[in-house]
Structure formats: C-alpha cells, structure tokens
C-alpha positions in Angstrom: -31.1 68.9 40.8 -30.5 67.8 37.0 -27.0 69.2 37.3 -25.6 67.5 40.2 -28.0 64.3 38.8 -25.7 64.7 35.8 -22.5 65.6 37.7 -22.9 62.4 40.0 -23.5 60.3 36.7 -20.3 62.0 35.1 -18.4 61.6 38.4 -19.7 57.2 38.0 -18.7 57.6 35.0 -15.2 58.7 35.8 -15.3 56.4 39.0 -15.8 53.9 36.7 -13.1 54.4 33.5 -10.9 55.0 36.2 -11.2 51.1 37.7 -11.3 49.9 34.3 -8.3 51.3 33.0 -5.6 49.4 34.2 -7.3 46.6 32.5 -8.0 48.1 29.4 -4.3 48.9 29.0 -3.2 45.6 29.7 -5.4 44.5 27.1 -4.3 46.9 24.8 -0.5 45.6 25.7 -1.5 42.2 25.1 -3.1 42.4 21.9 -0.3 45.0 20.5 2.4 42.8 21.3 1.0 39.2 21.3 -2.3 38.6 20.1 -2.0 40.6 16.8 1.3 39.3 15.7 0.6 36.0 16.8 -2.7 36.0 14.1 -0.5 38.1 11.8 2.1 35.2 12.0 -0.7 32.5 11.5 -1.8 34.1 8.8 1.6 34.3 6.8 2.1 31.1 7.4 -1.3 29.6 6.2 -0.8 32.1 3.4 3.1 30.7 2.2 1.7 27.2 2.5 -1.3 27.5 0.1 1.1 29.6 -2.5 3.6 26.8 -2.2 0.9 24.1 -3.0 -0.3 26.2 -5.9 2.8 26.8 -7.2 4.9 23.3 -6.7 5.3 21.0 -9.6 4.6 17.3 -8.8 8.3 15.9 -10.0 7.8 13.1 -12.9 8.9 10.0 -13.3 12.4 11.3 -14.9 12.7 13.8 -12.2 12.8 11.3 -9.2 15.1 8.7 -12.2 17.5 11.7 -11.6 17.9 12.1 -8.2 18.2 8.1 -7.5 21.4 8.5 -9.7 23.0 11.5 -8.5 21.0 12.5 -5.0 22.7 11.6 -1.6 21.5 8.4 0.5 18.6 9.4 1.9 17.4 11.3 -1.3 17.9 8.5 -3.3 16.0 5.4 -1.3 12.7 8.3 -0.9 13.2 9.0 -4.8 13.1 5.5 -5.8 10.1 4.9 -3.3 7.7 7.9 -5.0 9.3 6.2 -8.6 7.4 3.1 -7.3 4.2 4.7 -6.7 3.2 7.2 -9.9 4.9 4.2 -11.9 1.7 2.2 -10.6 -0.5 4.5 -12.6 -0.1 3.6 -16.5 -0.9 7.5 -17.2 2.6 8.3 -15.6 4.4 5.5 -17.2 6.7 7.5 -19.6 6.5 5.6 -23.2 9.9 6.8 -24.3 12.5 3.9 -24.4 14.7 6.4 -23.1 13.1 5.8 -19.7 13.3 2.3 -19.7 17.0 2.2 -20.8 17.6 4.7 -17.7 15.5 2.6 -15.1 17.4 -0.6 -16.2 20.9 1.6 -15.6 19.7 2.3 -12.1 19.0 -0.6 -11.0 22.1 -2.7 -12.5 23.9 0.1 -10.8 22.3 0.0 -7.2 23.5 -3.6 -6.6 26.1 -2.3 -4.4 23.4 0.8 -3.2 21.3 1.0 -0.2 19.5 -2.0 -0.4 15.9 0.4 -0.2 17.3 1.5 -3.6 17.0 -1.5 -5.3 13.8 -2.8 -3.9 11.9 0.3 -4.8 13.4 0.3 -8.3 12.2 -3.5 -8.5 8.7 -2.9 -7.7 8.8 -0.1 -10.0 9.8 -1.5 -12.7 7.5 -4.3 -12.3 4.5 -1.9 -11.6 4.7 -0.7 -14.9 3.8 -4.4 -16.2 6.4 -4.4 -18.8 8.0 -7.4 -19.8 10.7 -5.1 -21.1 12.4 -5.6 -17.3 12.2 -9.2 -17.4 15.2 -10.1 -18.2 17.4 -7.3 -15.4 14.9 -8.6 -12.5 16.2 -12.3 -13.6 20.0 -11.6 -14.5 21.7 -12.3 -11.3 18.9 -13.0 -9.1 21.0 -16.6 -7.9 23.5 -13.7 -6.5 21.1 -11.7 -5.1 21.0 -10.5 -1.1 17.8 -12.4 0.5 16.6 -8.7 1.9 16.2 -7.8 -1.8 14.7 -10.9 -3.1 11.1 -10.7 -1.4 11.0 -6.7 -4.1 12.2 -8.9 -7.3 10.4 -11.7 -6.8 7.2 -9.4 -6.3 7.8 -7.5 -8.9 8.6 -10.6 -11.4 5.2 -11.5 -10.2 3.4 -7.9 -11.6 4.9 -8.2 -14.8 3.2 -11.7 -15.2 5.1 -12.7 -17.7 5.3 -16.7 -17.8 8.9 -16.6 -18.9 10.1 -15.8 -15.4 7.8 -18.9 -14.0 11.5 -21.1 -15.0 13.1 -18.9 -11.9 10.4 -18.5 -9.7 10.0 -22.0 -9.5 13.3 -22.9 -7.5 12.1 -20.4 -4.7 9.2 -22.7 -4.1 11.9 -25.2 -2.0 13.2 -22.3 -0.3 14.2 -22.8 3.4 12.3 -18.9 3.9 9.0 -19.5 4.5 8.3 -15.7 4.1 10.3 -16.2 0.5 7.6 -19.2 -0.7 4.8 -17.1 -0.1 5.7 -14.2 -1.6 6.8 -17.1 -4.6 3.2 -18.5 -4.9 1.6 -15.2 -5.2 3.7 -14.3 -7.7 3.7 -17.6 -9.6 0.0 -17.0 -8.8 -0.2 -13.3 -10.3 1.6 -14.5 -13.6 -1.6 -17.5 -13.9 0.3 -20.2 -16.1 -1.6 -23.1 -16.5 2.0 -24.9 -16.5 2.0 -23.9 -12.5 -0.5 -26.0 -11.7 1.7 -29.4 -10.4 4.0 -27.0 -8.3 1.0 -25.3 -6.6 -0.5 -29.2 -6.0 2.9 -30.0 -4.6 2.9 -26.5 -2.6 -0.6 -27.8 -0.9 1.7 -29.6 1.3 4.0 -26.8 2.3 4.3 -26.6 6.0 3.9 -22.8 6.0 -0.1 -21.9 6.5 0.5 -18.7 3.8 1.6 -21.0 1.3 -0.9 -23.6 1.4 -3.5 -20.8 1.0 -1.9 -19.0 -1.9 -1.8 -22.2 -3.9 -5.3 -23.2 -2.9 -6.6 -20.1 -4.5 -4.2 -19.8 -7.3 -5.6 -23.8 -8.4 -9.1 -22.4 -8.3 -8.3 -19.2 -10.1 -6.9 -21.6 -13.1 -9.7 -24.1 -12.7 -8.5 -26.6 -10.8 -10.2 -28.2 -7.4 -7.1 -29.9 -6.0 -7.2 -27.4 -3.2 -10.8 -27.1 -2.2 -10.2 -28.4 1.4 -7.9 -25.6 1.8 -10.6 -23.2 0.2 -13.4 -24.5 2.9 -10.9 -23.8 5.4 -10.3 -20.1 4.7 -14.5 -19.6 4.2 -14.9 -20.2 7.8 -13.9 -18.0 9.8 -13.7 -20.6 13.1 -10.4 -21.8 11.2 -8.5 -18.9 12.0 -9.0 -19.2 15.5 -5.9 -21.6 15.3 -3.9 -18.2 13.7 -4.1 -15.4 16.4 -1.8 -13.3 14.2 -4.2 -12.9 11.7 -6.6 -10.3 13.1 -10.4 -9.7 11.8 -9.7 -7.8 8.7 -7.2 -9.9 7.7 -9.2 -13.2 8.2 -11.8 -10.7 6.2 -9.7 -10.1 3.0 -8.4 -14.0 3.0 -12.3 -14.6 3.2 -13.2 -12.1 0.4 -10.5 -14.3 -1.9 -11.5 -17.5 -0.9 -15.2 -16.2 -2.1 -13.7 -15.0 -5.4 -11.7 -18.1 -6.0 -14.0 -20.7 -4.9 -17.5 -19.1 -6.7 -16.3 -20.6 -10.3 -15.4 -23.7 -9.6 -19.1 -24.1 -8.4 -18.7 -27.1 -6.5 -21.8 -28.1 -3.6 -19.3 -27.8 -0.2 -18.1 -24.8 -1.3 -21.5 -23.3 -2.7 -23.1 -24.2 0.5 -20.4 -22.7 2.8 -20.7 -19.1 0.7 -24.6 -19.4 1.3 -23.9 -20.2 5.0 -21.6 -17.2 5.1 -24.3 -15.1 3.3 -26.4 -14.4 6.1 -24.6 -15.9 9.5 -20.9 -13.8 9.1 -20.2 -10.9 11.6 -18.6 -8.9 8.6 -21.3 -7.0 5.8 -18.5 -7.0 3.4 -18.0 -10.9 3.2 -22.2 -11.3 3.2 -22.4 -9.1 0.5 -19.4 -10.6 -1.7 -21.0 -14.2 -1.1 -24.2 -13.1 -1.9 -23.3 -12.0 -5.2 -21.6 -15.1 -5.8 -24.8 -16.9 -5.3 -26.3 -14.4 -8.2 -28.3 -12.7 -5.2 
C-alpha cells in the first residue's frame, strides 16, 4: 500500500513537471536571452555614467575662453553661456590679467559672431563686477545691433560703475520700451545719486515697467518722488489692470516695493505694509512686511 501510495505520488509528481515544463523553458529562454542582458545592459550603463561623473573635470573659465575663440557655432554661443554663469561666482573669477585681456579680445572680436556670442560674453564680463570692462561694453555701443543692447546694457548695469551712467542715460528716450526698462534697472543697479532727475523724469514714462523701476530706484536713494507709484505696486488689486503679470510675479514686484518703501518710513506706505501684513494671500509678502514693521 506504501509503495503504490508513493508510486502514485511519484507518478503526480511526474504528471505534474511534465505540465510545467513547457513553461519553465520558456522562462528559462526568456531570462537567458532578454531579461539578463537587458539588467546586464542597465547595469553597464548606470555603471559608465557614475565613472564618467567621477572622473569629468568641470572646464574653467579659460577652458570655455578657448572654445568661444576657436570652437564651431554652436560650441561657441553654449561656451560663452556656461562663461557667463561660473563667472557669477567671484571664486571662479580668474585674477590673472591674462584673463581679462583675453575676455576683452573675444568680445571685440564677436561683433561680427553669432549674436548669442556677444550677449553671453557681455553678461559675463559684467558678472564679474569689474570696472576693468567698462570701457569695451561702452566703445561702440551707438553702433551696436538692438538684439545685443538689452546683454550690454545689463551688464553695464552689474558692474555699477557710475562712469557708464553718461551712456545709459540716452537709452532712457529710447523708442524700445523693453530697452528703458532694462535702462532703469541698470541706471538703478549702479545707485548714483546724480540719477535721481532722470528717474523723476522716467515717473512719467508711458511704459508700466519703467515707471516702477524708477519708483523703487528713488526710494532705494532716499527720495519719495515716487511713493504713489510705490502704493501702487503694495497692493495687489493694482495689478488686476496687468493680466500679464501672473501671481508670483505681482509677488516679487510686491517683495521690492516692501524693501524700497520700508526706509523711507513714510505713514501711507507704513500703513499699507501693516495692511499687507496679515490680509495678503501670499506668506512670503506677510512675512517680508512684517519684518519691516520690526515684527
């Protein structure tokens, strides 16, 4: 009786490997020649990527100088770019005049490039705050295409240095309304007190951007002239008349007029920073007017 208990189990079990093994060798199949390679694959690749991170050196600043001047088109637009960037961080700045005297050479010599080309090497060289560049941003700037002028007259603006104020000036008048904003918030970035008359005068510009810029640049150098302006942008009802500025915009704008308005300490615009204080939708512009008001 055990024995044929145990031959009908045997025979089940037979029965049984017999079903399954079609199945099991198309498993087998399927992990042999897919599955395994696949997670082999996967696995190299994961692998070459973290060596290559490991092992890649970040280029420097003379590195990417060298492939604006000899790399093709495309090479040297995304060169000048990533100059523009580690050039933001003083650490990076090289201190050699070397550098400078080769930045200056690239730039004189893209005024026929790519126009990307010279905008990035603009803001770069104005990133590094160095008055050094003055005087290339300004030679020929009268000539300059009007694609390239919104870079220089950025970048004039980050070296605030009030000797290009004489230049930036005449840009006020422009016809460009993008062109004056971008003027006043340079102007307003170098902080001369011999701007303030052309920011009263720039109250009046028909463009909304420029109107605000000089409002804030007045209170930044002391002066109320603007205050109207600045109890405009600390409401944020005002802006319903602007549907192209979205929320966090009419946030940041908000966050400035705070910062500008809080030392001139005058009672509209202390009172409208309280108000703001605990009745805005937004945490950040509570919290920024709530320091204001020492809270």
């Amino acid at each position: 009786m055990g024995n044929l208990v145990t031959m009908a189990q045997d025979d089940k079990a037979e029965q049984t490997l017999a079903e399954a093994n079609p199945k099991s060798v198309f498993g087998i199949i399927v992990h042999s020649f897919f599955i395994i390679p696949f997670l082999i694959a996967v696995f190299c690749v994961i692998l070459f990527t973290a060596i290559s991170l490991l092992t890649r050196e970040q280029q420097t600043a003379y590195d990417l100088l060298n492939d604006v001047k000899i790399g093709g088109l495309t090479k040297r637009w995304q060169a000048a770019f990533e100059l523009s960037k580690i050039l933001a961080n003083p650490k990076l700045i090289p201190p050699e005049e070397r550098f400078s005297t080769e930045l200056i050479k690239a730039f004189r010599q893209s005024k026929q490039d790519d126009s990307r080309v010279r905008q990035y090497l603009a803001l770069a060289m104005g990133r590094t705050g160095n008055s050094i560049y003055l005087a290339p941003l300004i030679n020929g700037i009268a000539q300059e295409k009007q694609e390239n002028l919104y870079a220089i007259i950025y970048a004039l603006g980050m070296l605030k240095d009030p000797g290009a104020n004489h230049v930036l000036y005449e840009y006020l008048q422009n016809p460009n309304a993008r062109l004056r904003s971008l003027t006043v918030v340079a102007i307003g970035n170098i902080g001369s007190q011999n701007s303030i008359e052309y920011f009263k005068k720039a109250l009046n510009d028909s463009e909304p951007n420029v109107k605000w810029g000089s409002a804030i640049s007045l209170a930044k150098l002391g002066d109320s002239s603007g205050q109207d302006i600045l109890l405009q942008l600390l409401s944020r009802n005002y802006f319903t008349g602007f549907p192209e500025v979205d929320p966090e915009e009419q946030t940041q704008l908000m966050l400035t007029a705070i910062d500008a308005a809080t030392p001139l300490n005058l009672p509209r615009l202390t009172e409208q920073i309280r108000h703001l204080s605990t009745t805005d939708q937004n945490m950040k512009v509570r919290a920024k007017a709530l320091t204001a008001l020492g809270n």
